[in-house]
C-alpha positions in Angstrom: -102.7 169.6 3.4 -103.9 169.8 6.8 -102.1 169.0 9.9 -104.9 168.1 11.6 -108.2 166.5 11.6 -111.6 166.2 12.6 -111.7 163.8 15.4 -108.4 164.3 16.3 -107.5 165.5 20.0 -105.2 168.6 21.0 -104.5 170.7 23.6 -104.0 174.3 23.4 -103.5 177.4 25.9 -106.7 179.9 27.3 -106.9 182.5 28.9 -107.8 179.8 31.8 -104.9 177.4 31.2 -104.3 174.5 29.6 -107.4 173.0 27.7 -108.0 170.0 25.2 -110.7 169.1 23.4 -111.5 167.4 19.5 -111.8 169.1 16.6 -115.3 169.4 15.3 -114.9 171.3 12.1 -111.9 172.8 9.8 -112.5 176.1 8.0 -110.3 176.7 4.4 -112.2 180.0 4.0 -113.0 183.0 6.1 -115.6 182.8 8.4 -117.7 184.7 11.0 -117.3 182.9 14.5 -119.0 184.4 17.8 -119.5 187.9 16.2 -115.3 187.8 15.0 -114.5 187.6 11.0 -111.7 184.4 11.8 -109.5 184.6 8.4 -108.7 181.2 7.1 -107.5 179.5 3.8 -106.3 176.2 2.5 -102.4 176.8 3.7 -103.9 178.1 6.8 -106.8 176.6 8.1 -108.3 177.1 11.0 -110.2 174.2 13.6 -113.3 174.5 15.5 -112.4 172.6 18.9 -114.8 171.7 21.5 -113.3 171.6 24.9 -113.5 167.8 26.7 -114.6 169.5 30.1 -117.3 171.5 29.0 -119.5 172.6 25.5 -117.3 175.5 25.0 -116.4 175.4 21.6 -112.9 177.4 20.4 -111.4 178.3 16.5 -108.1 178.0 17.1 -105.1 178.2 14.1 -102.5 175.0 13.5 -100.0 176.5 15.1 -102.0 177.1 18.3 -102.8 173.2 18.5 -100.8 169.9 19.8 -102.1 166.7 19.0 -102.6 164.6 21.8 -103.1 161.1 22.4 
């Protein structure tokens, strides 16, 4: 089972600090994300997260991710 949800709001780190955004989309299978090959399965998915300041959307594992409320 999944840890987290679409809709749900986390934070995670970046390369520019601390960012949060909600989760738009959870992958339970490989996938091809902005020209990457993201590996994913049902044990360990991965979430598509769009950032709350801007559009910027990141695919991020569970373990990456805090929920936030």
């Amino acid at each position: 089972m999944t840890k987290y949800s679409i809709g749900d709001h986390v934070s995670w780190n970046s390369e520019a600090g601390h960012v949060t955004g909600k989760i738009i989309r959870v992958h339970h299978a490989d996938f091809d994300y902005k020209g990457h090959r993201h590996r994913a399965s049902k044990d360990d998915p991965q979430y598509e997260i769009k950032s709350d300041k801007t559009d910027h959307v990141a695919a991020h594992k569970e373990a990456a991710l805090t929920k936030i409320d």
